[in-house]
MIFI-978851 format. One record per residue: x, z, y of N, C-alpha, C, O in turn; residue in one letter. Coordinates in steps of 0.1 Angstrom, whole numbers, padded with zeros to 4 digits, always signed. Layout:
N
XZYXZYXZYXZYa...
***
This chain:
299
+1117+2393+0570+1119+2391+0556+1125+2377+0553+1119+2367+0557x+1138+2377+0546+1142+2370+0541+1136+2357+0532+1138+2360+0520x+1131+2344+0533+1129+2333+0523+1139+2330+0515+1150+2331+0520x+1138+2328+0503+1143+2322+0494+1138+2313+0485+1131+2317+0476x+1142+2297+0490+1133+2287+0483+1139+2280+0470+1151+2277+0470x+1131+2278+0461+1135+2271+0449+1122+2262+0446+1111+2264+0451x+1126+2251+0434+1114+2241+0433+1110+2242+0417+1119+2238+0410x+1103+2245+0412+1099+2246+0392+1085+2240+0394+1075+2245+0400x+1087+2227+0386+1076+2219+0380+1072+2214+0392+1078+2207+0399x+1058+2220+0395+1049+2217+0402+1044+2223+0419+1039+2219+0429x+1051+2238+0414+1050+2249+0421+1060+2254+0426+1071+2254+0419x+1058+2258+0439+1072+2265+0445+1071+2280+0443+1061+2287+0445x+1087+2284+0437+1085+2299+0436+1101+2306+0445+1109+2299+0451x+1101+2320+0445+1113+2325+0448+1123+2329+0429+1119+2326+0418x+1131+2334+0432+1137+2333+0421+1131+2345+0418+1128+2348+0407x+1130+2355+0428+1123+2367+0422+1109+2369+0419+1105+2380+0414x+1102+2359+0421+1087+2352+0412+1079+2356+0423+1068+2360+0419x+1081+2356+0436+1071+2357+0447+1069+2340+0451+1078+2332+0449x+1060+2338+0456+1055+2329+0459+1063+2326+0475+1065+2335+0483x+1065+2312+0475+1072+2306+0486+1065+2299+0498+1064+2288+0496x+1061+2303+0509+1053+2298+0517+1062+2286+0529+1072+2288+0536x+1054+2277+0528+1061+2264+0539+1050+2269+0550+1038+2273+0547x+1054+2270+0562+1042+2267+0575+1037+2257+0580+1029+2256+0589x+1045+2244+0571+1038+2232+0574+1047+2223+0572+1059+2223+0573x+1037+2209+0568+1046+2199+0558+1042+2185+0571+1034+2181+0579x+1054+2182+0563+1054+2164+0574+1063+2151+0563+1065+2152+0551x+1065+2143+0569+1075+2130+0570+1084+2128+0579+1082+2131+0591x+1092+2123+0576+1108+2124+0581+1105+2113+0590+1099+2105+0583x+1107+2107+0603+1105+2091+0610+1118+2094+0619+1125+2104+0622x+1116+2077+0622+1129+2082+0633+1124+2072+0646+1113+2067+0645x+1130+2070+0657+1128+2065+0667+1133+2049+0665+1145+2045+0666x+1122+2040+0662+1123+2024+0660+1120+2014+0674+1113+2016+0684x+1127+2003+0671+1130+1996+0683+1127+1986+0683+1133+1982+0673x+1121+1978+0686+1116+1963+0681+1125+1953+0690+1128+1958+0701x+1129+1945+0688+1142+1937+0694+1131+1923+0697+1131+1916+0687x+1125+1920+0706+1122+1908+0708+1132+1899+0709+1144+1902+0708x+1127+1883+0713+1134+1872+0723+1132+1874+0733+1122+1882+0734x+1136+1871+0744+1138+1871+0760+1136+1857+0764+1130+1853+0774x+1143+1848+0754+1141+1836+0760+1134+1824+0745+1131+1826+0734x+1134+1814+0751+1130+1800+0741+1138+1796+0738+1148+1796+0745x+1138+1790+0724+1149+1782+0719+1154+1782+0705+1148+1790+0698x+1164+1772+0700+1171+1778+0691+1178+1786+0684+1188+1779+0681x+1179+1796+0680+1187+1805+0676+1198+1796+0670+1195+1788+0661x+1212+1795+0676+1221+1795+0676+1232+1795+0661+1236+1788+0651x+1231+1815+0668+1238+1826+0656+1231+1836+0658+1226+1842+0668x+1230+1837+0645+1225+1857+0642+1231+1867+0634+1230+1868+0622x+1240+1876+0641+1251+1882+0636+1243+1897+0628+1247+1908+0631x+1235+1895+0622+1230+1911+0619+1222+1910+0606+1219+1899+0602x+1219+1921+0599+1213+1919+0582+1212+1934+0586+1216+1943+0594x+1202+1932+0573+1193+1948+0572+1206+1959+0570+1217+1954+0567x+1204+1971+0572+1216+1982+0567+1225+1981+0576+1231+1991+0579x+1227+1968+0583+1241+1972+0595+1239+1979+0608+1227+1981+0612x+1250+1984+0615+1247+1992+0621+1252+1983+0639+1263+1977+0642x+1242+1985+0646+1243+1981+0661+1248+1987+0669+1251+1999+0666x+1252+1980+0684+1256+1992+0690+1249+1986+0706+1248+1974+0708x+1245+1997+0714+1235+1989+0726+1245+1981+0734+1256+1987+0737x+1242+1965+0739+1244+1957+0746+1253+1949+0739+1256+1938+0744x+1258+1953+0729+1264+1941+0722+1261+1932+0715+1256+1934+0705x+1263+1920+0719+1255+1905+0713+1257+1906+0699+1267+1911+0694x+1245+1901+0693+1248+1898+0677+1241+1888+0675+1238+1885+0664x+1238+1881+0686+1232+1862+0684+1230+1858+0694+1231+1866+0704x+1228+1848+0695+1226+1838+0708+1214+1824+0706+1213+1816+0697x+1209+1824+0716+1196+1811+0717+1202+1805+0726+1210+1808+0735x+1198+1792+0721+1207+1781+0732+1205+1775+0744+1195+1771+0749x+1216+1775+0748+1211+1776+0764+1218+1759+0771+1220+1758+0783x+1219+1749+0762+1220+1740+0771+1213+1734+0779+1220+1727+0787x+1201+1734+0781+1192+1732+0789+1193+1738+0801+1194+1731+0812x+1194+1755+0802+1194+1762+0812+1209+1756+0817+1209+1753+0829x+1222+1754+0811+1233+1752+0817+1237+1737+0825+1245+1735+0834x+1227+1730+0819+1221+1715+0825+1218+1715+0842+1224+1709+0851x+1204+1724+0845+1200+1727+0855+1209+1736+0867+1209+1736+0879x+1218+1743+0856+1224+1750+0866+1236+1744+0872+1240+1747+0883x+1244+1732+0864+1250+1726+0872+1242+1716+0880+1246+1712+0891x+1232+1713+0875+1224+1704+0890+1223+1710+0900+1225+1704+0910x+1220+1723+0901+1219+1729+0915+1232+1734+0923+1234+1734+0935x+1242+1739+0911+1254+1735+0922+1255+1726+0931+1255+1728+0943x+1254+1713+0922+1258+1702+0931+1244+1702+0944+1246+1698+0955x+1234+1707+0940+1227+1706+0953+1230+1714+0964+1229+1712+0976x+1236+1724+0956+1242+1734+0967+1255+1732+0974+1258+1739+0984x+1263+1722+0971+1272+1719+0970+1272+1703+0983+1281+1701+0992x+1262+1696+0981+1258+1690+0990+1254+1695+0999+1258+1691+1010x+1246+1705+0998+1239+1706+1012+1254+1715+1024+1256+1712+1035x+1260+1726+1015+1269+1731+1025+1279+1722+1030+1289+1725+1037x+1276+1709+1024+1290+1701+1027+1283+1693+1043+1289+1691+1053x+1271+1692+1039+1263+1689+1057+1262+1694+1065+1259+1689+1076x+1264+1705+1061+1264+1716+1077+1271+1711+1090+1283+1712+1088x+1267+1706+1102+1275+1702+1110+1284+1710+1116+1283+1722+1116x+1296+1704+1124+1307+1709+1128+1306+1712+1140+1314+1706+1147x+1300+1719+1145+1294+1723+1157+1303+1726+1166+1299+1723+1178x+1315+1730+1165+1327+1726+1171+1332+1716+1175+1335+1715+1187x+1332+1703+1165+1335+1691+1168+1328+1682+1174+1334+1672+1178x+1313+1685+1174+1305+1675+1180+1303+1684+1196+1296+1680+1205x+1310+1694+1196+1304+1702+1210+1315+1697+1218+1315+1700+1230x+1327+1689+1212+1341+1690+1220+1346+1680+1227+1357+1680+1233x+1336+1668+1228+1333+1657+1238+1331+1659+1244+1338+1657+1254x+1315+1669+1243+1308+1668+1256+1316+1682+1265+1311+1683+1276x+1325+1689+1261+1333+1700+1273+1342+1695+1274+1348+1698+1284x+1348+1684+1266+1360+1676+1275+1356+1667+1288+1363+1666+1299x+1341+1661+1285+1332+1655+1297+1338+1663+1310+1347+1659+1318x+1330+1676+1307+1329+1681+1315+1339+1690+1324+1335+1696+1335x+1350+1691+1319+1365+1698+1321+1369+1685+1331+1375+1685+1342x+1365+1673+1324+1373+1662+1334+1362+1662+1351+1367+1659+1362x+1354+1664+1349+1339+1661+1359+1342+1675+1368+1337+1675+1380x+1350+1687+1363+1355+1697+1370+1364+1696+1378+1362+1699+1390x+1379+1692+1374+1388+1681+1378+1378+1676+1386+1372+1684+1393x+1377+1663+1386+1372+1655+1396+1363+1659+1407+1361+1651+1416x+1355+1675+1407+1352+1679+1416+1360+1687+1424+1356+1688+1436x+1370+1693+1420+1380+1700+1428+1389+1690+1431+1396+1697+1439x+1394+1679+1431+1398+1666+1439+1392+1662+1450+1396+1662+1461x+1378+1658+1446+1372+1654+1457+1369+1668+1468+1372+1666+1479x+1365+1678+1465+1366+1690+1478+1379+1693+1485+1381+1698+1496x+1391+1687+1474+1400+1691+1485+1401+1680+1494+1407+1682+1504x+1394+1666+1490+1395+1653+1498+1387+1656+1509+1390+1654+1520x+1377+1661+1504+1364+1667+1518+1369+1675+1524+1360+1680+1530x+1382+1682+1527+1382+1689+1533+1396+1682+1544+1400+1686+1555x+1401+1674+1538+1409+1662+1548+1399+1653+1552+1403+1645+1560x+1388+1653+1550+1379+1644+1559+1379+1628+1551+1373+1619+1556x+1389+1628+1538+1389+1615+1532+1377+1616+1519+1379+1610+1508x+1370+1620+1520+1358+1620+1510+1343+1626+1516+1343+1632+1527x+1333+1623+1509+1318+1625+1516+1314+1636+1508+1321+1637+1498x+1306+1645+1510+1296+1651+1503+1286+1649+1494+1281+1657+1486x+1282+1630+1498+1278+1630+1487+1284+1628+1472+1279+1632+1461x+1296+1622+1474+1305+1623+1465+1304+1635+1456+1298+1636+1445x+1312+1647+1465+1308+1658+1456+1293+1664+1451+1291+1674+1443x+1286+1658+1456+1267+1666+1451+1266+1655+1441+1258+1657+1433x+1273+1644+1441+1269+1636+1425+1277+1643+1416+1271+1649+1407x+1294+1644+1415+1298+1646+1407+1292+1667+1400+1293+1670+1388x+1286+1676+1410+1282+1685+1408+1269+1684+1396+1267+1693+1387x+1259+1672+1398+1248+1669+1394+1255+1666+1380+1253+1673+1370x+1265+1655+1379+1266+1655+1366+1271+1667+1358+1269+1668+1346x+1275+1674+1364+1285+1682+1354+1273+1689+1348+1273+1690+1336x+1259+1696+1359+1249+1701+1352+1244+1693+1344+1240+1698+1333x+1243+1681+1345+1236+1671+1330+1245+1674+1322+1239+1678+1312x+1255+1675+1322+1268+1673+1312+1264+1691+1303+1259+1691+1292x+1267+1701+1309+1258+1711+1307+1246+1713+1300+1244+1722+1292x+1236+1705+1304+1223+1710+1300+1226+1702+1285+1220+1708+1276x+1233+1691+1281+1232+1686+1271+1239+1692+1261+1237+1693+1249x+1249+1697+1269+1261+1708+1257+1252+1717+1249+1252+1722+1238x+1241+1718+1263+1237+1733+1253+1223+1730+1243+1221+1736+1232x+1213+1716+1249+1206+1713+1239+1211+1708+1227+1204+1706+1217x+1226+1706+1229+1233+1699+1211+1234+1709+1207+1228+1710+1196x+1241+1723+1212+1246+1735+1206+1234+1743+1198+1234+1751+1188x+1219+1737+1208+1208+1744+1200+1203+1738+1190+1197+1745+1182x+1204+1729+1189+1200+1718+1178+1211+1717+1169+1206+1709+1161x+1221+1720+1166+1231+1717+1156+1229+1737+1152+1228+1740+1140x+1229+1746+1160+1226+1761+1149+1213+1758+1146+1210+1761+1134x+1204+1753+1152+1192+1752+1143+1192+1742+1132+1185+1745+1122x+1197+1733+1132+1204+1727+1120+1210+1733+1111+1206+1730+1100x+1223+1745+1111+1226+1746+1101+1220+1759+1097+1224+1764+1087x+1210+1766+1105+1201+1776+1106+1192+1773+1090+1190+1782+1082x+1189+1761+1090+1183+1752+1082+1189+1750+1068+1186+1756+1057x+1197+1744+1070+1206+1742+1059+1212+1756+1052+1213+1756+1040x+1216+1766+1059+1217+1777+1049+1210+1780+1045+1212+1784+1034x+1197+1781+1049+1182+1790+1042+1180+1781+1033+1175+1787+1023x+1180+1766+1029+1181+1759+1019+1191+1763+1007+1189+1764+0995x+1203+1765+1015+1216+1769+1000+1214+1783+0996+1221+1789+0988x+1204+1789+1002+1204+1803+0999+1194+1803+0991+1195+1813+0983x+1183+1794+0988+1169+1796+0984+1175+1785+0967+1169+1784+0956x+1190+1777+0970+1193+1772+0957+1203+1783+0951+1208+1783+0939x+1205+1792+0960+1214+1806+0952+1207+1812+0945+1211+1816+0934x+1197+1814+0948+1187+1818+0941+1179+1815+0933+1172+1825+0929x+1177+1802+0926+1177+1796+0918+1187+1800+0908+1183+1808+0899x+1199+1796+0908+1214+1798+0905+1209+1815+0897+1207+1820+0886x+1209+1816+0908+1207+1832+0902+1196+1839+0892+1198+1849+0885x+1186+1830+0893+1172+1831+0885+1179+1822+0871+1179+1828+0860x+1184+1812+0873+1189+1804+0858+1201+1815+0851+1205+1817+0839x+1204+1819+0860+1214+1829+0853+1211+1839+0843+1215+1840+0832x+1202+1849+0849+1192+1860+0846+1190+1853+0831+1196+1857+0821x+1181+1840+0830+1175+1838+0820+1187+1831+0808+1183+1830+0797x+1202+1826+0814+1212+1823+0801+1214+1838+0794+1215+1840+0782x+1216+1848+0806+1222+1861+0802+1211+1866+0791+1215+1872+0781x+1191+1863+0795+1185+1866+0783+1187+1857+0770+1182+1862+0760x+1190+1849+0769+1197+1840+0756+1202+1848+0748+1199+1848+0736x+1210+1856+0753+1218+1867+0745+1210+1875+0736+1201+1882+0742x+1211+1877+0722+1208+1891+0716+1214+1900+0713+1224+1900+0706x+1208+1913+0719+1217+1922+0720+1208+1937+0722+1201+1941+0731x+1213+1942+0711+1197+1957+0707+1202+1964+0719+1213+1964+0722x+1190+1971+0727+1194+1982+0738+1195+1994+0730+1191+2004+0736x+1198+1995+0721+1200+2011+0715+1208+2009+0707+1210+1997+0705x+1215+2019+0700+1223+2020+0692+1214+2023+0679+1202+2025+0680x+1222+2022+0666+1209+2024+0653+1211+2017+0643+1222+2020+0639x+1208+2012+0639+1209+2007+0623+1194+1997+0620+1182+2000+0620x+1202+1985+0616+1188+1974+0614+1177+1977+0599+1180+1974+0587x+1163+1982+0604+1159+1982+0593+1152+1967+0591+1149+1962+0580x+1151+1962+0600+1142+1944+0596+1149+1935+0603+1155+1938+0614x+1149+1923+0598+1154+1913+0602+1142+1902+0599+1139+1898+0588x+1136+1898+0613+1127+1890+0615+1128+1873+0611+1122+1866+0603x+1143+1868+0623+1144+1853+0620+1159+1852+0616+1167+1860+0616x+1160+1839+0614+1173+1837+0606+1180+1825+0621+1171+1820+0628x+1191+1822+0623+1197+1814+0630+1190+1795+0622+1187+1791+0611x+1191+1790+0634+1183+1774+0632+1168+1778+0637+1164+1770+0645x+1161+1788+0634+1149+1789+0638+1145+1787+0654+1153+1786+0664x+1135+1787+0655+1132+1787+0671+1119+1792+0679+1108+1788+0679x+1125+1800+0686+1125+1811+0693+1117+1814+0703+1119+1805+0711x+1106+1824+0707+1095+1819+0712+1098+1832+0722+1102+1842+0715x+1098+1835+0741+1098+1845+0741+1085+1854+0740+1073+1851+0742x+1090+1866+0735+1083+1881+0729+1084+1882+0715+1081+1893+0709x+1088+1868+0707+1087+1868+0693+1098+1879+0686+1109+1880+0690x+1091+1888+0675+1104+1901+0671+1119+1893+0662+1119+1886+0652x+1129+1898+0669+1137+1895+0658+1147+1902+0652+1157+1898+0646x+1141+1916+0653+1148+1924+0646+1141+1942+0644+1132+1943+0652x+1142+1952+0638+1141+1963+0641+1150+1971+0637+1153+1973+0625x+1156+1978+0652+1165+1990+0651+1159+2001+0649+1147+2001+0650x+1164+2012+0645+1158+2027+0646+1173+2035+0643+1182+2030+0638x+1174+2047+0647+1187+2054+0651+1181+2066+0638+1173+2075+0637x+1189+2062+0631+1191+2072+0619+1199+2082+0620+1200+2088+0610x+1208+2088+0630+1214+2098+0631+1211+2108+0637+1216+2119+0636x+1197+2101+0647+1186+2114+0646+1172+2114+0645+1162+2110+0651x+1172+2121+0632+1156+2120+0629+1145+2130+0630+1150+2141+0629x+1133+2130+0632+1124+2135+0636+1116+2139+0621+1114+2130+0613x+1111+2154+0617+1100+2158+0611+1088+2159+0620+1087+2167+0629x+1079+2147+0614+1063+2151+0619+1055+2157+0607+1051+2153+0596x+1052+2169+0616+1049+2179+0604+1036+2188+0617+1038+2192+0628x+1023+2186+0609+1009+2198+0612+1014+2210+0613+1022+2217+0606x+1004+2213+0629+1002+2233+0625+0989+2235+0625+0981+2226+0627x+0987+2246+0624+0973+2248+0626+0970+2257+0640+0979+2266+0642x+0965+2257+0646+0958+2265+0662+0962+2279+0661+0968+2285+0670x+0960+2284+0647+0970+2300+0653+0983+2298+0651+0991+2304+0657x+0988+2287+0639+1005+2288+0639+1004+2283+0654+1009+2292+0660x+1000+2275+0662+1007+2270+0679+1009+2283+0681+1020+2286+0678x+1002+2293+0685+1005+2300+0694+1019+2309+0691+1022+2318+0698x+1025+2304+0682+1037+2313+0676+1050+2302+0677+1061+2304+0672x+1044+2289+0685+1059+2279+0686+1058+2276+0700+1047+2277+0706x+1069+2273+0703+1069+2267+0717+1086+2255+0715+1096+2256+0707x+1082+2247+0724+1094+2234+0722+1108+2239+0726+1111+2246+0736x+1114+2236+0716+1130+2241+0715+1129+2250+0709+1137+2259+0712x+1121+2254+0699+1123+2267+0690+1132+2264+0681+1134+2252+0680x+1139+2270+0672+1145+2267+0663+1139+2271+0648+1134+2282+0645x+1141+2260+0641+1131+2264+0627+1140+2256+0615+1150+2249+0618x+1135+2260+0601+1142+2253+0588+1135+2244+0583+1123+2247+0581x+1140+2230+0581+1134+2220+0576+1144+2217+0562+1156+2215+0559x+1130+2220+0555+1135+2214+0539+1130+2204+0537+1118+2203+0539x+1137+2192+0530+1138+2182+0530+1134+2178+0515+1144+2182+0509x+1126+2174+0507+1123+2176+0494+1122+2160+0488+1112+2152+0489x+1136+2157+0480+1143+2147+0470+1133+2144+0461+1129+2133+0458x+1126+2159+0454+1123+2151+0444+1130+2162+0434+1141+2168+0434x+1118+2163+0423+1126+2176+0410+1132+2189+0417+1124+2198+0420x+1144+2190+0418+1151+2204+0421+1162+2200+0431+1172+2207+0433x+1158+2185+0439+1172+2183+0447+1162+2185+0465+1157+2177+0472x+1162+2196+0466+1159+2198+0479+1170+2205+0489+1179+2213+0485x+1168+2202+0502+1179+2204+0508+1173+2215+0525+1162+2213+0530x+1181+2223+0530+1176+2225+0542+1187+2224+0552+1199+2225+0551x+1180+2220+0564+1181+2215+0577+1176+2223+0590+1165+2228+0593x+1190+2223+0598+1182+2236+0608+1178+2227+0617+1186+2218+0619x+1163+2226+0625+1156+2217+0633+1150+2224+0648+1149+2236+0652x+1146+2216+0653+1146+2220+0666+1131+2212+0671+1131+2200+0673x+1120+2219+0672+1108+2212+0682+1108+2208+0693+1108+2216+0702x+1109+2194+0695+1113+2184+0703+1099+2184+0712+1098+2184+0724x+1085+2184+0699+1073+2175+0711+1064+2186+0701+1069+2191+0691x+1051+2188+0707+1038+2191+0706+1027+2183+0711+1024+2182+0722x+1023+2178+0700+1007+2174+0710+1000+2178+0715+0994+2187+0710x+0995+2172+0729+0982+2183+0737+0971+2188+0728+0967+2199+0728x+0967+2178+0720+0951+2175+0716+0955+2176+0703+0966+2172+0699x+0944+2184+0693+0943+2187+0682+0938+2175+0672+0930+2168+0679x+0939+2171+0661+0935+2155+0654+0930+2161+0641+0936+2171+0637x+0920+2156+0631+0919+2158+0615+0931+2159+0608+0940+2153+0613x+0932+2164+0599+0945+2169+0590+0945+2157+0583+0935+2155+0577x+0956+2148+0581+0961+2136+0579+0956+2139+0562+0957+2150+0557x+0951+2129+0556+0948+2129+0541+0957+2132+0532+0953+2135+0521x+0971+2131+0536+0982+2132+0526+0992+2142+0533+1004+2141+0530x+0987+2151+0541+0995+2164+0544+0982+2178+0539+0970+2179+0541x+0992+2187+0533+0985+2200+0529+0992+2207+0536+1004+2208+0535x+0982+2213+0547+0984+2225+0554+0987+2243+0549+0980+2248+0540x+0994+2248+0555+0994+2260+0548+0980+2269+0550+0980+2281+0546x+0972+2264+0556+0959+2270+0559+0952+2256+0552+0948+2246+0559x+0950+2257+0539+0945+2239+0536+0934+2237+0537+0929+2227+0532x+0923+2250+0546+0911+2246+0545+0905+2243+0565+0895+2240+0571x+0921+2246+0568+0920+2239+0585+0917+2226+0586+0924+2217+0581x+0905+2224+0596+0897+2207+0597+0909+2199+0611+0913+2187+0612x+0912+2207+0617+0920+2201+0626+0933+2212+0631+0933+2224+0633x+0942+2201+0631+0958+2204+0634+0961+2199+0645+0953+2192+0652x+0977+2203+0650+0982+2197+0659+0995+2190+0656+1004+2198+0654x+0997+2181+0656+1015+2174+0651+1024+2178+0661+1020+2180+0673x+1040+2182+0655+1049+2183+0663+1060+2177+0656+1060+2174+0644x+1071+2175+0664+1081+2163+0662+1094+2175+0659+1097+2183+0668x+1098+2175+0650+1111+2185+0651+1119+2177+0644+1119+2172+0633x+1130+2180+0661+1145+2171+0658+1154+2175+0647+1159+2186+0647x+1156+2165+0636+1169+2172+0629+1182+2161+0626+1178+2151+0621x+1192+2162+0628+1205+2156+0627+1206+2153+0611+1206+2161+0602x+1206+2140+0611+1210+2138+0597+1225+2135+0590+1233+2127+0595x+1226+2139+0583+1239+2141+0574+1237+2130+0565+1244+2131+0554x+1232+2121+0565+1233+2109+0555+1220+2103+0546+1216+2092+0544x+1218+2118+0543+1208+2116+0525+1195+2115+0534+1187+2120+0527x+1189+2113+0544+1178+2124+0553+1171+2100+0552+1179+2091+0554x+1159+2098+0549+1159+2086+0550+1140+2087+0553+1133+2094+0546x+1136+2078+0563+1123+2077+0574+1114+2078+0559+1120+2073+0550x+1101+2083+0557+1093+2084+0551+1096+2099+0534+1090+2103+0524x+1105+2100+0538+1110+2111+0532+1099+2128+0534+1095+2134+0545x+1096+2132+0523+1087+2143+0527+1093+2155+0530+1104+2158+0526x+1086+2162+0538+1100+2175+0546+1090+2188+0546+1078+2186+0543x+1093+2198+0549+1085+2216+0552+1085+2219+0559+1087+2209+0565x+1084+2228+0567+1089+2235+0579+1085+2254+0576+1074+2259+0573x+1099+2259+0577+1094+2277+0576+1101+2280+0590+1113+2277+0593x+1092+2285+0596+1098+2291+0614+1100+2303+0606+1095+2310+0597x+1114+2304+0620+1127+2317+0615+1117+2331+0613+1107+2333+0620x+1120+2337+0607+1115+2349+0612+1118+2359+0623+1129+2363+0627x+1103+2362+0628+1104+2365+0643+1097+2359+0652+1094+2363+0663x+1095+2347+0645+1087+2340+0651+1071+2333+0655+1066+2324+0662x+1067+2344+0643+1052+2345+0644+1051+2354+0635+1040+2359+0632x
***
């Protein structure tokens, strides 16, 4: 059977004088966003006022970040010092193998002398002896200069990171709503100063809004989420409007029938709320009173 809703006085009727039944009444809300600080400070600029509309990640103020940008060139330069110390492990290693390139040389001189009978053996077992000193030292410098700079990078890496932690927190300086939506509050004004978690703003996305609207325990058993249903939207006098909506959410648990909703069963002690999505077309505004009649067919 066909509905046909109309509004006279006080009472809802059909135009053909049957009485007009809602299966359940709600308020229009929408999904709100609280915009904290991230960081301490001055506010800067604050690019935003009630009614305007946001868009997610785009700055609309800024807290001041000289302090943070103070530090962060200090640690450049610490970083900047320290890789400039790294030793040249090449260059200090290239003595001691020239040493020893020469101490090589001079042992294949003297064996070919020992072997004309114009040089001794011990000759050659000294110059052999050195070349291993000459050796053992190449390699305790070579271990001592990578454990040096073994050193020294784990220092420039632990000031990268720094670097990187000061960064994080200039980038929270930034304000900038994660959602798209429309500002309904504006908490602080630019000059003020800025505490983090303190709110400075509230978004909520008015282009899609939610009726929360009661059922009663036998209407559940006749919805399920994603049903499609009519939400009338009620102005006020004779300007009411309908809205095709969609049940988004159901509550597990049943709660007392809210003091200022009348149920179509108005003598049910407990209901259950459900959230039905409806796209708004402009006029549709959060605390707005709304109906809901499921299609027929549907219970």
């Amino acid at each position: 059977m066909k509905r046909i809703v109309c509004m006279a006085a006080a009472a809802l009727a059909v135009s053909c004088g049957a009485e007009a039944e809602f299966d359940a009444q709600g308020s229009f809300e929408a999904t709100e966003v609280v915009v904290s600080a991230e960081a301490a400070g001055r506010i800067l600029w604050f690019d935003a006022e009630e009614g305007t509309a946001v868009e997610p990640g785009v700055t609309i103020g800024q807290i001041d970040t000289l302090q943070l940008d103070l530090q962060r060139r200090q640690l450049e330069a610490q970083q900047a010092a320290l890789l400039a110390s790294r030793p040249d492990i090449r260059a200090q290693a290239a003595a001691l193998r020239e040493q020893i390139a020469k101490q090589e040389q001079e042992l294949a001189r003297v064996q070919n002398l020992l072997r004309d009978g114009a040089a001794t053996t011990k000759q050659r077992d000294d110059i052999e002896a050195q070349i291993r000193i000459l050796e053992s030292q190449l390699s305790a410098t070579l271990s001592s200069l990578d454990k040096s700079t073994v050193t020294i990078d784990g220092n420039a890496a632990v000031v990268e990171a720094q670097i990187a932690a000061l960064d994080d927190r200039i980038a929270r300086c930034r304000i900038a709503p994660p959602v798209a939506g429309v500002v309904l509050a504006k908490y602080a004004e630019a000059g003020e100063l800025a505490a983090v978690g303190k709110p400075l703003l509230k978004v909520a996305d008015l282009e899609h809004l939610y009726l929360r609207a009661y059922f009663t325990s036998e209407q559940l058993a006749a919805i399920r989420i994603g049903d499609r249903v009519t939400v009338t939207a009620d102005f006020g006098g004779d300007q009411r409007y309908d809205y095709e909506g969609r049940i988004a959410w159901i509550s597990p648990e049943s709660e007392f029938t809210p003091k200022t909703i009348q149920t179509r069963n108005s003598r049910a002690n407990l209901v259950y709320a459900a959230k039905i999505a409806v796209r708004n077309d402009g006029r549709l505004k959060i605390g707005l009173a709304g109906e809901v009649r499921l299609h027929d067919g549907s219970h």
